[in-house]
MARDORO-471473 format. One record per residue (C-alpha): x, y, z; residue in three letters; residue number from 1. Coordinates in steps of 0.2 Angstrom, whole numbers, always signed. Example, Ala and Ser with C-alpha at 12.3 -4.5 7.8 and 13.67 -1.06 7.14 Angstrom:
// residues 2
KEZA, +62, -22, +39, Ala, 1;
KEZA, +68, -5, +36, Ser, 2;
This chain:
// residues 422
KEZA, -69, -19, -57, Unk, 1;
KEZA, -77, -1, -55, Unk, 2;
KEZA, -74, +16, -47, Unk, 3;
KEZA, -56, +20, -41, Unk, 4;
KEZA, -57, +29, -27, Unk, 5;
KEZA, -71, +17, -20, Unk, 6;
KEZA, -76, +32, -6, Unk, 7;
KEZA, -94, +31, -6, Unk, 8;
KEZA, -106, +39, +5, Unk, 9;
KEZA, -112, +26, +18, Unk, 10;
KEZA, -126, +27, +31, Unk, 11;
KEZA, -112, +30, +44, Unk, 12;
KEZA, -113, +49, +44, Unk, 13;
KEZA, -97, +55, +34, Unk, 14;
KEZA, -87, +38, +37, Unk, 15;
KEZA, -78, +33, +25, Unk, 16;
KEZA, -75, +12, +26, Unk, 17;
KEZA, -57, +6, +22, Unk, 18;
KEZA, -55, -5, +9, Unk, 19;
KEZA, -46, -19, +15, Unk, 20;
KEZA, -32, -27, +8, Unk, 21;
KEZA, -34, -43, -4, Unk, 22;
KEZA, -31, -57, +10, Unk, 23;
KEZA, -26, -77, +10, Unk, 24;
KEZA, -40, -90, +14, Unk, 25;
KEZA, -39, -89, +34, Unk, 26;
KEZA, -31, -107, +34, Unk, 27;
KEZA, -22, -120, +27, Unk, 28;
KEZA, -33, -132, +22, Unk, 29;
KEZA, -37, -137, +5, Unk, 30;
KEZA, -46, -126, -6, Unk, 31;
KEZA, -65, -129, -5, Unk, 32;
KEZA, -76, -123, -19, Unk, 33;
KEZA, -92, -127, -12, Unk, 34;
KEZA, -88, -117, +5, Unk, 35;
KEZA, -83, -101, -6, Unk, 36;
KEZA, -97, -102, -14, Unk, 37;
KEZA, -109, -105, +0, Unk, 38;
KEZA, -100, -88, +7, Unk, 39;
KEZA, -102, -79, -10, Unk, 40;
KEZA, -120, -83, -15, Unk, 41;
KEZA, -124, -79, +5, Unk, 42;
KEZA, -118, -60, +5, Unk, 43;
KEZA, -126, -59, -12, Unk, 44;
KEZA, -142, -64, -6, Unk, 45;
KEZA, -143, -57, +12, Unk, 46;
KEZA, -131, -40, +8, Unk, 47;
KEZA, -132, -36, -7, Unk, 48;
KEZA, -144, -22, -9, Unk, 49;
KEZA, -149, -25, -30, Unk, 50;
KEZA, -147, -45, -31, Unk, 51;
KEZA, -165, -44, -39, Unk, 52;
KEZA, -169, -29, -52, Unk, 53;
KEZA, -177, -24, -68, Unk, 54;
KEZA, -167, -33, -83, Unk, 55;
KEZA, -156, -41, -70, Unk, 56;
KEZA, -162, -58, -63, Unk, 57;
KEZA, -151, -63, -50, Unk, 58;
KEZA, -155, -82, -46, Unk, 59;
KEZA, -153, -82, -66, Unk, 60;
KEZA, -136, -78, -63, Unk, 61;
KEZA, -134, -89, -48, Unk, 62;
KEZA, -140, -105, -57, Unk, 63;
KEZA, -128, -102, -72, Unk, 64;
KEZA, -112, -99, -61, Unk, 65;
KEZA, -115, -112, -49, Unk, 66;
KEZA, -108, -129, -57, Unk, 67;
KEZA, -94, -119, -63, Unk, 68;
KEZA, -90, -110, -48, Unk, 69;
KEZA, -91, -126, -36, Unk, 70;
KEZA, -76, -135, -50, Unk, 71;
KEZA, -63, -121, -46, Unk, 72;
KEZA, -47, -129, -39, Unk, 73;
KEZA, -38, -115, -33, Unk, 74;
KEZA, -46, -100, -25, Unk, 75;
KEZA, -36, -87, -40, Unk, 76;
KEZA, -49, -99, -51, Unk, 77;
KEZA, -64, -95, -39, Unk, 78;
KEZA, -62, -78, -39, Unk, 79;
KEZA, -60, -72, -58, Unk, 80;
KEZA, -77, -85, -60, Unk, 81;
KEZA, -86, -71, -48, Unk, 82;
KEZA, -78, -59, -54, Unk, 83;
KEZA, -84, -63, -72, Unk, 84;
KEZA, -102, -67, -61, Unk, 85;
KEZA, -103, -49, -54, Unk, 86;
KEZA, -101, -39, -71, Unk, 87;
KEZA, -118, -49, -74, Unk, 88;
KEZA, -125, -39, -61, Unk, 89;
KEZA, -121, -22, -72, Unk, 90;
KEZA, -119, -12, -58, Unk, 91;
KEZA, -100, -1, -58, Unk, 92;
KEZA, -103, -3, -37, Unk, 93;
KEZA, -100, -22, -36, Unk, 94;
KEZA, -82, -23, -38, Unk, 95;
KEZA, -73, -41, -34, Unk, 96;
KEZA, -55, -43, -29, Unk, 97;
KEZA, -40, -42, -31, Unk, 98;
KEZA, -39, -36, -49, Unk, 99;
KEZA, -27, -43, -61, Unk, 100;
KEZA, -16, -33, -68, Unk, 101;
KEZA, -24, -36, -85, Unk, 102;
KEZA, -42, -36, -78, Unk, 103;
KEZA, -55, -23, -87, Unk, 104;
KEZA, -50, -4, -81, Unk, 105;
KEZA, -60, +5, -70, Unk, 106;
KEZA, -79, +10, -72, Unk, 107;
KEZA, -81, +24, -76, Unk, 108;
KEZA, -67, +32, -67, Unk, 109;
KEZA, -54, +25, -81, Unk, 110;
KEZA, -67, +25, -94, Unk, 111;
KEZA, -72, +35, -110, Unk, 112;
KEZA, -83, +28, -119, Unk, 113;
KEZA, -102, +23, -113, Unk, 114;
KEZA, -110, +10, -123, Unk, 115;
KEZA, -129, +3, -129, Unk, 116;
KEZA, -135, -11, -139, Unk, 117;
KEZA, -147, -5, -148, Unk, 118;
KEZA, -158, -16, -163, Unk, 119;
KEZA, -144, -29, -164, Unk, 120;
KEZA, -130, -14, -164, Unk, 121;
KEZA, -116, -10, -152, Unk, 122;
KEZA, -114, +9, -152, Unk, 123;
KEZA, -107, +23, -145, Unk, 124;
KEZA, -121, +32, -132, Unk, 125;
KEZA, -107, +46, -125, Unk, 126;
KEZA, -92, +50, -127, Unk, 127;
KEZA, -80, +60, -112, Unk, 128;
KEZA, -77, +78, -113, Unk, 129;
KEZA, -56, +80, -114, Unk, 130;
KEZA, -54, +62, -118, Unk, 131;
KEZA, -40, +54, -133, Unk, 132;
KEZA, -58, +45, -140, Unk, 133;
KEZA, -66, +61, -143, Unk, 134;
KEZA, -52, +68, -149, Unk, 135;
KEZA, -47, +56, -164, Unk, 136;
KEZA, -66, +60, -170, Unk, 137;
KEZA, -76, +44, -158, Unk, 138;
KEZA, -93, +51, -158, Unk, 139;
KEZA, -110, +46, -152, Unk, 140;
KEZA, -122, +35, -163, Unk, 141;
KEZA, -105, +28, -170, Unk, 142;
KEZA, -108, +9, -173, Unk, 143;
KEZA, -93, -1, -165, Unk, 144;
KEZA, -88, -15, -178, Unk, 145;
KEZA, -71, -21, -166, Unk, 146;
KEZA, -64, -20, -152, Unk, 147;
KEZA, -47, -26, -150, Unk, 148;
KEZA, -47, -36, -163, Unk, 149;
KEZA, -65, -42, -160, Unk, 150;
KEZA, -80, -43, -163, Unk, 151;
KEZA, -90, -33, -149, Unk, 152;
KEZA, -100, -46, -146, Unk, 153;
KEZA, -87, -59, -142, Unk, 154;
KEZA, -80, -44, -131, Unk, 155;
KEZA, -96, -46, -122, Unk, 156;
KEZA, -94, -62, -119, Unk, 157;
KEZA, -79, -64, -113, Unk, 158;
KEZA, -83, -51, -98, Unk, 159;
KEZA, -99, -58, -93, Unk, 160;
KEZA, -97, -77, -96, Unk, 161;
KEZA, -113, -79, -105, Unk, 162;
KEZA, -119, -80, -122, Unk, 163;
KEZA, -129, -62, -129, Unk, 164;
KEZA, -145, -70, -131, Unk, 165;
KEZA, -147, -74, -113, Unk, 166;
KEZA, -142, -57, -106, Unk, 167;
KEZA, -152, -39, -106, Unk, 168;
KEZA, -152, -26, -116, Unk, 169;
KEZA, -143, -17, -98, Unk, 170;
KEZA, -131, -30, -98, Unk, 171;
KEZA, -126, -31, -113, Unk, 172;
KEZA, -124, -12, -113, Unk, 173;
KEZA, -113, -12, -96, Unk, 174;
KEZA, -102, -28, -106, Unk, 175;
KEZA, -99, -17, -119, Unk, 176;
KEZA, -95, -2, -108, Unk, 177;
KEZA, -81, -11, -99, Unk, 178;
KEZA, -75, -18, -115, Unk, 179;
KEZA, -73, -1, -124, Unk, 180;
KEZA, -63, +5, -108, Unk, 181;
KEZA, -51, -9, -111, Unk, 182;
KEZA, -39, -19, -99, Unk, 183;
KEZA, -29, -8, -87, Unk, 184;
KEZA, -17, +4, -92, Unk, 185;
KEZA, -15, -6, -110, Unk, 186;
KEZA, -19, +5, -126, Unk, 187;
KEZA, -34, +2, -137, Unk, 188;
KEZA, -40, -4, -155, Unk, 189;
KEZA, -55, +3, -160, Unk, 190;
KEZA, -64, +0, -178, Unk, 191;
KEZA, -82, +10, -179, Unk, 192;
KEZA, -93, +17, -192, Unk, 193;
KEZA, -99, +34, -190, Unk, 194;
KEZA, -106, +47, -204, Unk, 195;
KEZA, -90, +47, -215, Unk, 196;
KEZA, -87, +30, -216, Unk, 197;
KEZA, -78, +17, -205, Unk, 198;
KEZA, -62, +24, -193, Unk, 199;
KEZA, -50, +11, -186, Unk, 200;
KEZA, -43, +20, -172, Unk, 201;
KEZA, -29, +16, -159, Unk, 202;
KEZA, -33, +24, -143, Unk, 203;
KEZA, -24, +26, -125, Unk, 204;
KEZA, -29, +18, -112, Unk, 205;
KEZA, -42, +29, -101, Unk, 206;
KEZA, -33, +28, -86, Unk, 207;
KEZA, -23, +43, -92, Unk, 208;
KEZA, -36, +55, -90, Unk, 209;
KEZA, -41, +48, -74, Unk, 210;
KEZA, -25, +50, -68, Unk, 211;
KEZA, -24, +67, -75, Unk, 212;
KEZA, -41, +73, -68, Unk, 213;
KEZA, -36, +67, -48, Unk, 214;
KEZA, -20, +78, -52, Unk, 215;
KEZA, -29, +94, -54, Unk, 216;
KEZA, -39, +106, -43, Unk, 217;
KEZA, -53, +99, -35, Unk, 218;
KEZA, -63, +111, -43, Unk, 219;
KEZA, -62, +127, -56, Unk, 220;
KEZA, -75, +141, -53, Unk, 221;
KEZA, -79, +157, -68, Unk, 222;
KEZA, -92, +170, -69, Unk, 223;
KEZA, -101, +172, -85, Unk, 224;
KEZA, -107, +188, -85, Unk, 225;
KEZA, -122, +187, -71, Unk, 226;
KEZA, -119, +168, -69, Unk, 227;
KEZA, -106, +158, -59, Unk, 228;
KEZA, -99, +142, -63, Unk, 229;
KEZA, -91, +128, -51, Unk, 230;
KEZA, -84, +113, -61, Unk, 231;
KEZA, -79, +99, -48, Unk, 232;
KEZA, -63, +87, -55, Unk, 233;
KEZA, -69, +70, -46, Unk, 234;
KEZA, -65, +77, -31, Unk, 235;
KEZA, -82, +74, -19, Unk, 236;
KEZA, -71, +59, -9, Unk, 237;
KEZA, -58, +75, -5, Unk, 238;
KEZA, -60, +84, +11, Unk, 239;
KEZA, -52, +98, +4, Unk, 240;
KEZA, -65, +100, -6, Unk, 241;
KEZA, -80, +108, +9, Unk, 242;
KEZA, -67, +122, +10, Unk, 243;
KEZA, -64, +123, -8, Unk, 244;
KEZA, -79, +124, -14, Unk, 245;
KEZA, -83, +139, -2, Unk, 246;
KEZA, -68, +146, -6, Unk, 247;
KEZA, -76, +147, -25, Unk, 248;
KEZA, -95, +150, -23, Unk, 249;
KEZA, -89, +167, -8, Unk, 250;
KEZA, -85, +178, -25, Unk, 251;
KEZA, -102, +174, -35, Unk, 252;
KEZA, -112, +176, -20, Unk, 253;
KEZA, -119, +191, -31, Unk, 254;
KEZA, -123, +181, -47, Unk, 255;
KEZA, -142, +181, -52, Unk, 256;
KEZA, -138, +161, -54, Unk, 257;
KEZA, -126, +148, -52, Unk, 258;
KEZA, -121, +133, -63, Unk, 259;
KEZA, -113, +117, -55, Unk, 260;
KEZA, -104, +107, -65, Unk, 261;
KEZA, -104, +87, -57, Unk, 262;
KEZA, -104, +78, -76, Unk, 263;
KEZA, -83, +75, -71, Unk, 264;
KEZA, -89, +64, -52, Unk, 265;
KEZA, -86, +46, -58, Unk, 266;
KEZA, -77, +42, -42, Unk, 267;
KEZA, -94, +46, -30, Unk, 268;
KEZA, -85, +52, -13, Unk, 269;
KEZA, -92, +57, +3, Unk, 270;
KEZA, -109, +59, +13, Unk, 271;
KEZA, -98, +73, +22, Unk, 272;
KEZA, -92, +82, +7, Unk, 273;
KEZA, -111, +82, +0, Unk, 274;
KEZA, -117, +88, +14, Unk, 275;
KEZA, -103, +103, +15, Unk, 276;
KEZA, -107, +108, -2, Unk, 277;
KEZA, -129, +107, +0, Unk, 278;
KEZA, -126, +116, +15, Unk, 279;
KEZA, -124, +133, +10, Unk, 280;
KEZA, -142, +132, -3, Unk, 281;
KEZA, -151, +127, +12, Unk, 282;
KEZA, -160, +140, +27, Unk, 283;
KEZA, -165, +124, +36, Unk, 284;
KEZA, -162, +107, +39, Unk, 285;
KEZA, -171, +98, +23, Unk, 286;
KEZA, -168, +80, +19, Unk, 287;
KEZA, -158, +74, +2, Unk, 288;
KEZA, -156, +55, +3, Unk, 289;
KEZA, -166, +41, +9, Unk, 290;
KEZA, -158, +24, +13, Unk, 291;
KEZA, -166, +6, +15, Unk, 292;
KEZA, -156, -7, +21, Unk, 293;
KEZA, -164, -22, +15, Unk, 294;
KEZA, -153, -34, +24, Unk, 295;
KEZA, -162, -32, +42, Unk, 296;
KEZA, -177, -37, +33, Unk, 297;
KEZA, -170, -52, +24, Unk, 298;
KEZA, -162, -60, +39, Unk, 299;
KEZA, -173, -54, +53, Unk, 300;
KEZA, -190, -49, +44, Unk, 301;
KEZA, -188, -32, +52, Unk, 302;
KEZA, -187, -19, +39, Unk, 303;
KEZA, -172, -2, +41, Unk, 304;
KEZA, -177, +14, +32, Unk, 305;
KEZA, -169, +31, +38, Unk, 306;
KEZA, -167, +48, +31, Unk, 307;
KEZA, -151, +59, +27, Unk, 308;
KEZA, -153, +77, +31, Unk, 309;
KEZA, -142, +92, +27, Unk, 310;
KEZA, -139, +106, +39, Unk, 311;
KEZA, -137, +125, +34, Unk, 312;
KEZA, -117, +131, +31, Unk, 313;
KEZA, -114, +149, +27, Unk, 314;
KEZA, -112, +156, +17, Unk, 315;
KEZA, -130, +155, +7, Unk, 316;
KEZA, -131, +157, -10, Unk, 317;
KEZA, -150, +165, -13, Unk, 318;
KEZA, -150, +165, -33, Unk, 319;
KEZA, -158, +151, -46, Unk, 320;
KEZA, -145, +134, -45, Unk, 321;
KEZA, -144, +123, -60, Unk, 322;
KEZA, -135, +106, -55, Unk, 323;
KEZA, -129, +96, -72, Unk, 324;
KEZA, -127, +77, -71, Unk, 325;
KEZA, -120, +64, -82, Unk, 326;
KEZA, -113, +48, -87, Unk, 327;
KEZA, -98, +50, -78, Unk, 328;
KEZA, -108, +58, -62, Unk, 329;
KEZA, -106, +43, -50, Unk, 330;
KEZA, -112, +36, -35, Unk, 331;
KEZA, -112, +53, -22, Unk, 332;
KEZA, -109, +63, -37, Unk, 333;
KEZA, -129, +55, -41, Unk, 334;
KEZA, -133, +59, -23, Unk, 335;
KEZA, -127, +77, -26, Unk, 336;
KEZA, -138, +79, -38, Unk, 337;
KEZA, -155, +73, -31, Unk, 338;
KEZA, -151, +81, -17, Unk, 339;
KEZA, -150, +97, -25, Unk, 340;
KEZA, -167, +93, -34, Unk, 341;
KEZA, -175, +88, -17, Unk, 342;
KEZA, -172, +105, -11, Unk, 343;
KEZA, -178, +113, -23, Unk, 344;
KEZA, -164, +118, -39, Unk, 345;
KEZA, -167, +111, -56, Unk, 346;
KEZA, -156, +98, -64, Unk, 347;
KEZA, -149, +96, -82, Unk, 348;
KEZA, -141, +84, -90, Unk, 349;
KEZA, -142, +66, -93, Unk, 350;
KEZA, -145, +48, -86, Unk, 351;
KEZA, -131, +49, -72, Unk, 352;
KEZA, -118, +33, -70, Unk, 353;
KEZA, -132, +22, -58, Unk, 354;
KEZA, -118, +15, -46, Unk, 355;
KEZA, -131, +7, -35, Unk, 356;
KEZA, -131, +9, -17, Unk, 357;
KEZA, -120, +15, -2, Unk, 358;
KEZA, -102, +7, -3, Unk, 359;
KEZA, -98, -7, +10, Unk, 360;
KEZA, -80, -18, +9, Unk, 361;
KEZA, -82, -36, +12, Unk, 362;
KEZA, -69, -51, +14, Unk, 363;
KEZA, -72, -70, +8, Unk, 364;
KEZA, -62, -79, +21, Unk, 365;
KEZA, -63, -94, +10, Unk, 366;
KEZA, -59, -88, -6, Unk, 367;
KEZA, -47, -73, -1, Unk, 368;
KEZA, -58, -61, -11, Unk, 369;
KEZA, -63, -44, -7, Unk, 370;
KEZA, -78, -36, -13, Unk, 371;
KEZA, -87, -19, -14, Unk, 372;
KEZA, -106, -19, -14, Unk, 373;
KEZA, -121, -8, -10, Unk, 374;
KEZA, -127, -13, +4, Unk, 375;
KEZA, -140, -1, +6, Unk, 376;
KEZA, -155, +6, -6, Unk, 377;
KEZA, -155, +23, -8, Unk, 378;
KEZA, -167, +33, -14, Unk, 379;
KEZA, -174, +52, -19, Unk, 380;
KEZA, -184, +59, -4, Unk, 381;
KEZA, -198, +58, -17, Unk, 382;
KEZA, -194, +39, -16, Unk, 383;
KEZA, -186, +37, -36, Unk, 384;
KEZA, -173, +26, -35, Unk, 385;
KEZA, -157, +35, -36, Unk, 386;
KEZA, -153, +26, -51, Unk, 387;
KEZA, -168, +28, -61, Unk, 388;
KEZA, -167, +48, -58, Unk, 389;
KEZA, -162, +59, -73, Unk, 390;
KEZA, -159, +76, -73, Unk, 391;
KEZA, -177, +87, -77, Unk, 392;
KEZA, -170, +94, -93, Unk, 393;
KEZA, -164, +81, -102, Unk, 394;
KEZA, -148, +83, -115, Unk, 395;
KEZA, -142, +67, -123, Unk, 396;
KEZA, -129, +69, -127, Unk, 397;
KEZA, -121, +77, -111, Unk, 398;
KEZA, -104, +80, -114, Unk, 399;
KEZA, -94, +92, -120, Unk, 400;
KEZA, -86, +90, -138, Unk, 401;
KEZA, -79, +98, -153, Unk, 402;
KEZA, -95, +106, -158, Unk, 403;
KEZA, -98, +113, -139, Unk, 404;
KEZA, -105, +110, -125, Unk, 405;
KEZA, -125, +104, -125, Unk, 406;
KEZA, -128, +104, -108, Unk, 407;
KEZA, -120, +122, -103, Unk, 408;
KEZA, -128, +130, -121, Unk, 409;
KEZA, -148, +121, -117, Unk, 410;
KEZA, -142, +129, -99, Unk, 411;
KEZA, -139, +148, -104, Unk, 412;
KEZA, -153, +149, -114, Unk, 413;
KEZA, -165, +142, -102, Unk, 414;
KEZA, -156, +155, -90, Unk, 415;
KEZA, -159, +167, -104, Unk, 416;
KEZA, -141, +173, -109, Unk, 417;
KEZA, -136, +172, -126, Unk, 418;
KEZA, -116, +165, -122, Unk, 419;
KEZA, -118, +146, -119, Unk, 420;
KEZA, -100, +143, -118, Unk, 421;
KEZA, -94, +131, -108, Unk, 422;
């Protein structure tokens, strides 16, 4: 289960789609397996805009779940098998309900902790700035020995349903990033081996700073010297956000260049809200997202492509712009950030969250379930796929911690000030 606020830019211009609520099979007739999957495997294949990717094979994944799924008796039995189908998919924007209550927490809203699989090791790739992990000394290149008691591996497992060998390096990595963020709202064991030894760690859960971050402003603004600064708080899906944000950028209108923060937008939000903050870097209408809907195509042989363009607002802002992207940069967060590149700022930062797609809600009359899934492609106007874009100046790793801020310090020096403080 991924993204909390589950407000994701659509091709509808600014609407946002209600998520509906977890429903009943429409009747009363006994529970059948083979119809719920029928329905499942049909808006996989005709809706879902990333069945079929680089490192993840979806009829694979079909042929594996399929005499499983058809032997569910109850439709609660149906649903946590494609449930535990869709995290092979390693996409934090396929998201099957409802969630149970001790199903994995949200990612990578309620997470703090990315992870790889690299050369037969599970370890630490970023840790979150403010989080408990960072805090009790998690850092990355940490090797992760257990999780809860396991063995990462068999943490894996259990999420995905499948063995190791048979899954991707990009699977295994998402697996392991949803078994470091733990079940919802429940503390954490960790036991990893960093530089000084081995750490056994007990951690809270991460939806504490989830929560704590949608209780703050939606964002926070300084001037460093001749630079402003505008940190967003996961607050893209918030309309107050258009009037906030021109609120903050009024006062450094003056600065030689301005920083925007959007490493802390794991939630994604709106086309709206994207729009209302590009507007003001713009002097005429330029496009910053390009969507393909590769459903048309499927069921009809007609192919949908069409552009998304942003308007000027005042007030402009005239000086260099450096947009920063990270790990926990999601879904329109991502948007944001090729945007801004499309017309023209430079980026920092590094591989963003890749929530794939524009966000549509679903029901499965048969099974009762509800799912989120992109639904459409989207793309850079240069035609990179959203997900594959990284920032042009790569820092890995992104985040702040104890020793600073990368990102901000490979920022100000290419800015040329000597500060680099975050």
């Amino acid at each position: 289960m991924v993204c909390a606020l589950a407000l994701y830019g659509a091709a509808r211009a600014g609407d946002v789609p209600a998520a509906p609520a977890a429903s009943a099979p429409a009747n009363a007739r006994t529970f059948d397996a083979r119809r719920a999957w029928s329905e499942w495997t049909q808006l996989l294949t005709l809706d879902y805009g990333y069945f079929q990717r680089q490192n993840v094979d979806g009829p694979t994944i079909l042929a594996h779940f399929a005499p499983l799924a058809v032997t569910a008796t109850t439709p609660a039995e149906f649903v946590a098998l494609i449930q535990q189908m869709a995290r092979n998919f390693a996409d934090p924007h396929l998201n099957v309900g409802p969630a149970a209550p001790d199903g994995p927490s949200l990612v990578p809203t309620a997470s703090d902790l990315d992870g790889d699989w690299v050369g037969g090791l599970f370890v630490i790739r970023e840790v979150r700035t403010d989080s408990d992990a960072g805090r009790q000394g998690v850092a990355p290149g940490d090797v992760v020995l257990s999780i809860d008691g396991r063995a990462p591996a068999v943490a894996v497992e259990s999420l995905l349903g499948r063995p190791i060998g048979a899954l991707s390096r990009e699977q295994v990595a998402f697996g392991l990033t949803l078994a470091l963020a733990g079940a919802r709202d429940r503390p954490r064991h960790l036991v990893v081996r960093g530089r000084s030894g081995i750490h056994e760690l007990a951690l809270r859960n991460a939806g504490e700073q989830a929560r704590a971050v949608a209780a703050a402003p939606a964002l926070t603004s300084q001037r460093d010297g001749s630079v402003g600064i505008i940190r967003f708080n996961n607050s893209l899906g918030r309309e107050d956000t258009i009037t906030a944000f021109t609120s903050a950028l009024e006062p450094l209108l003056d600065t030689r260049a301005l920083v925007i923060d959007l490493r802390n937008t794991p939630s994604g939000g709106t086309t709206t809200v994207a729009r209302g903050v590009l507007g003001h870097f713009v002097s005429r209408e330029r496009p910053y997202q390009v969507h393909v809907v590769p459903g048309e195509a499927r069921r009809y042989g007609v192919p949908r492509k069409f552009v998304e363009y942003v308007l000027p607002i005042p007030p402009f802002y005239r000086g260099r712009v450096i947009v920063l992207g990270g790990r926990w940069t999601g879904s329109m967060g991502e948007g944001v950030v090729i945007g801004f590149d499309a017309i023209g700022a430079q980026t920092a930062g590094s591989p963003m969250g890749r929530l794939l797609g524009a966000m549509f809600h679903e029901t499965l009359p048969e099974s009762g379930a509800t799912v989120e899934l992109g639904e459409e492609q989207l793309f850079h106007v240069n035609g990179t796929p959203r997900e594959k874009f990284a920032p042009r100046l790569r820092v890995e790793p992104a985040e702040a911690g104890p020793l600073g801020d990368p990102t901000m310090q490979a920022v100000m020096h290419a800015l040329g000030t000597s500060q680099g403080r975050p």
